[in-house]
C-alpha positions in Angstrom: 49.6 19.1 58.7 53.0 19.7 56.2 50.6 20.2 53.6 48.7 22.8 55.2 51.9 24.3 56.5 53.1 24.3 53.2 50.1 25.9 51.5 50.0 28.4 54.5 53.6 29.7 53.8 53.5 29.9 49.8 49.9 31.8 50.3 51.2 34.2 53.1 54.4 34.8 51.4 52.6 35.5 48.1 50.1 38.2 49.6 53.4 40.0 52.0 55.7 40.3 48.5 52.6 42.2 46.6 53.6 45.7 48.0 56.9 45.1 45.8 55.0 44.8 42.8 53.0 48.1 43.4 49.1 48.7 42.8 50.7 51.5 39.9 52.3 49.3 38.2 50.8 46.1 38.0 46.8 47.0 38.3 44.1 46.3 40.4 43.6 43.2 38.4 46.6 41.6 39.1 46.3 42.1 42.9 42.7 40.5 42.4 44.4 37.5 41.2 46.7 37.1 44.1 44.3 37.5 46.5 42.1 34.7 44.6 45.5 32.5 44.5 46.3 33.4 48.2 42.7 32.8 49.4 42.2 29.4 47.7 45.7 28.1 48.7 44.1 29.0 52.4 41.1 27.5 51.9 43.0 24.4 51.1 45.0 24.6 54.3 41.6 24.4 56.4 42.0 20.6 56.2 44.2 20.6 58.9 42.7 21.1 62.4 45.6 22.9 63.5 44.8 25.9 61.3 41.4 25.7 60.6 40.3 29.2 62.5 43.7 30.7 61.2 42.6 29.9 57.6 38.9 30.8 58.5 40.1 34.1 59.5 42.6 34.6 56.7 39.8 34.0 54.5 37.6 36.4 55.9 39.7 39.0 55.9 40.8 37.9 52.1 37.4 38.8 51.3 37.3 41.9 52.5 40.5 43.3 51.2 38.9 42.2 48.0 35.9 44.1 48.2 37.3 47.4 49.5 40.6 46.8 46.7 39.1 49.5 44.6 39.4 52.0 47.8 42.7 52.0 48.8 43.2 55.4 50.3 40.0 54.3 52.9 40.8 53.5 56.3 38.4 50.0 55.6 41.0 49.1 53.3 44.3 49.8 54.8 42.8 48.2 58.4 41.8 45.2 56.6 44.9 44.9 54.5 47.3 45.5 57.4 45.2 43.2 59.5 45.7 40.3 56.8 49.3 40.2 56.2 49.6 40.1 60.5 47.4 37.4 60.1 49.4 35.3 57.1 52.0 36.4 59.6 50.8 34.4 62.9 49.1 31.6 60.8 52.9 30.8 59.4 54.5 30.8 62.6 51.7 28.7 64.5 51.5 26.1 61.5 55.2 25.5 61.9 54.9 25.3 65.5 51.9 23.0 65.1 53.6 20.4 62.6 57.1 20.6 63.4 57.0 20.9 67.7 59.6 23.4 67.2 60.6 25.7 69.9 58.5 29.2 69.6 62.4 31.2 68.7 63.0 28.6 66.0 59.3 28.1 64.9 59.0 31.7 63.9 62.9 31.8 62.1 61.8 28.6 60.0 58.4 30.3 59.2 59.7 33.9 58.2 62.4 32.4 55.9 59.9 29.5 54.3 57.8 32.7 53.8 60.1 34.7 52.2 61.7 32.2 50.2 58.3 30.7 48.7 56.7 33.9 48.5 59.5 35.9 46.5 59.9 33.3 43.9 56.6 32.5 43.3 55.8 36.5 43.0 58.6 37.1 40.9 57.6 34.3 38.5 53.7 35.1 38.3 54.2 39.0 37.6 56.7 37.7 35.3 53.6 36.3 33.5 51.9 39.6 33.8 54.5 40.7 31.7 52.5 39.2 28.9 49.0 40.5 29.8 50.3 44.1 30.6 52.5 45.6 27.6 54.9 47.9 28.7 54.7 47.6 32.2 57.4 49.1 34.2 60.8 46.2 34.5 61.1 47.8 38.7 58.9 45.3 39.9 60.6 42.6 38.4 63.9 43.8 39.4 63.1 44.2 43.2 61.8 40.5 43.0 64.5 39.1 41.7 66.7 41.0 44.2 64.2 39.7 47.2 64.6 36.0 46.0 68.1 36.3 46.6 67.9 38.1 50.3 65.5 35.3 50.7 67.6 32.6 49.6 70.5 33.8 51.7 68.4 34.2 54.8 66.5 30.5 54.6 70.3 29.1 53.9 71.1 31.1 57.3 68.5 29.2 59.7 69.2 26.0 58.0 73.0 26.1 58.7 72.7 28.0 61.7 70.1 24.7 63.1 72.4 22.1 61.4 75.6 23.3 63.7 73.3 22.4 67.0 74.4 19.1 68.7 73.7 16.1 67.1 71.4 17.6 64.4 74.2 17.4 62.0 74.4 13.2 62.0 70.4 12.9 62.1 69.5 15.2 59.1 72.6 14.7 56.8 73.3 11.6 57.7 71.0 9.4 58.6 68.6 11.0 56.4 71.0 10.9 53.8 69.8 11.9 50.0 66.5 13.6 51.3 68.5 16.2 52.9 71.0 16.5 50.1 68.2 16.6 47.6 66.7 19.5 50.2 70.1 21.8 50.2 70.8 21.0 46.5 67.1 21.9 45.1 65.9 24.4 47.8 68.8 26.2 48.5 72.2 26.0 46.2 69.6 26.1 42.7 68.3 29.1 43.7 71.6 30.8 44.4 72.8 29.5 41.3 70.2 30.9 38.7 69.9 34.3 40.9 72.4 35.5 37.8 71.0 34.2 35.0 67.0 35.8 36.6 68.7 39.0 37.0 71.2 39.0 33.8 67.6 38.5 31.8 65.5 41.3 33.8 68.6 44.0 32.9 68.2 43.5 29.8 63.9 43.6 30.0 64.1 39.8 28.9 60.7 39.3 30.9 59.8 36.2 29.0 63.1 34.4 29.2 63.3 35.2 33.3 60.3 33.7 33.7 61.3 30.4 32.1 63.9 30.7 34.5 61.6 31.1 37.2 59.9 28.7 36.5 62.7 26.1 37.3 63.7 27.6 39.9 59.8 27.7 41.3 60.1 24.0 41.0 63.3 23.7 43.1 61.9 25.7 46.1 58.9 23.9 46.5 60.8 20.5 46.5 63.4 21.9 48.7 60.4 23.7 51.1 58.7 20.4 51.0 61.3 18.1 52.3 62.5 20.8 54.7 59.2 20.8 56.8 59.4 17.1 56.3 62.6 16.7 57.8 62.1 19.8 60.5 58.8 18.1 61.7 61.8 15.1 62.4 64.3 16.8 64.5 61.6 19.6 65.4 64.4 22.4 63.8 64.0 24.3 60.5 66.5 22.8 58.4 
């Protein structure tokens, strides 16, 4: 079920951040890719009973946004897309809910910020690739990412402090749990913070290639601090 939940945030997050990039400036193509990415990551999630008719309908509705991409002034279209990011949306929240036994208030905090946290990075770093396939491609994209990574950052460190002040929650996560939870604030939360100013000192100066390198690390320290956080959360049924 933590897998699921974390496939189910990194693919919902990934399909909410694309109206950042903009159909204008990145292509239809592009968005085609996402929504493979997104769908497959959903597909994956299905192993868990808990979200199988989330995923099925996530799917679904996947396909459909695909087909009608090329239409997107068409009521089909903007239906269908609206209807999928409200369904990434509720699939988040009940995953989190379903593996962590959270209460509904802090089930839908820990899945909006896991959301936007996964999903901002992991944007930012694959247009950062497209970067390479489409030459002269506007750097606004980029630059709104790398601005979104940080309000995402700053909001997930919110919950997670905001939870760790509750009684007794303190002693069992950093504690008792000891270097999983440090390991969880130093990857997923204080990395992130630190390289916001190298990402966005590189995008100025339209140094797409070396923001992505940078992206990439800090890629890597998100999904280790997003996998030990619904790990430990599914512990003391919190998202810290």
């Amino acid at each position: 079920m933590l897998l699921a939940l974390f496939l189910l945030d990194l693919a919902a997050g990934l399909y909410l951040f694309l109206p950042l990039v903009g159909r204008r400036n990145a292509g239809v193509k592009f968005y085609r890719l996402v929504l493979i990415i997104t769908g497959g990551l959903a597909l994956f999630a299905a192993t868990a009973r808990a979200v199988r008719v989330d995923s099925a309908v996530i799917v679904a509705l996947t396909i459909v946004v695909y087909l009608t991409l090329r239409y997107p002034k068409r009521l089909v279209f903007r239906v269908s897309a609206a209807l999928l990011g409200a369904a990434y949306v509720a699939a988040a929240i009940h995953a989190w809910r379903a593996a962590t036994h959270a209460p509904w208030g802090w089930a839908i905090a820990g899945a909006l910020s896991s959301v936007a946290l996964l999903g901002s990075v992991n944007m930012a770093m694959t247009l950062g690739h497209w970067y390479l396939v489409v030459r002269g491609m506007a750097i606004d994209p980029l630059k709104r990412l790398t601005h979104a990574t940080l309000a995402a950052t700053i909001a997930r460190l919110a919950v997670v402090a905001i939870a760790l002040v509750l009684p007794g929650v303190w002693h069992e996560v950093a504690v008792r749990q000891g270097i999983f939870f440090w390991m969880r604030a130093g990857w997923g939360l204080i990395v992130p913070l630190m390289l916001y100013p190298m990402v966005w000192g590189t995008v100025k100066i339209r140094s797409t290639m070396a923001a992505t390198g940078i992206l990439y690390v800090e890629v890597v320290a998100v999904v280790i601090g997003e996998v030990l956080g619904g790990w430990l959360a599914a512990g003391v049924h919190l998202p810290v």
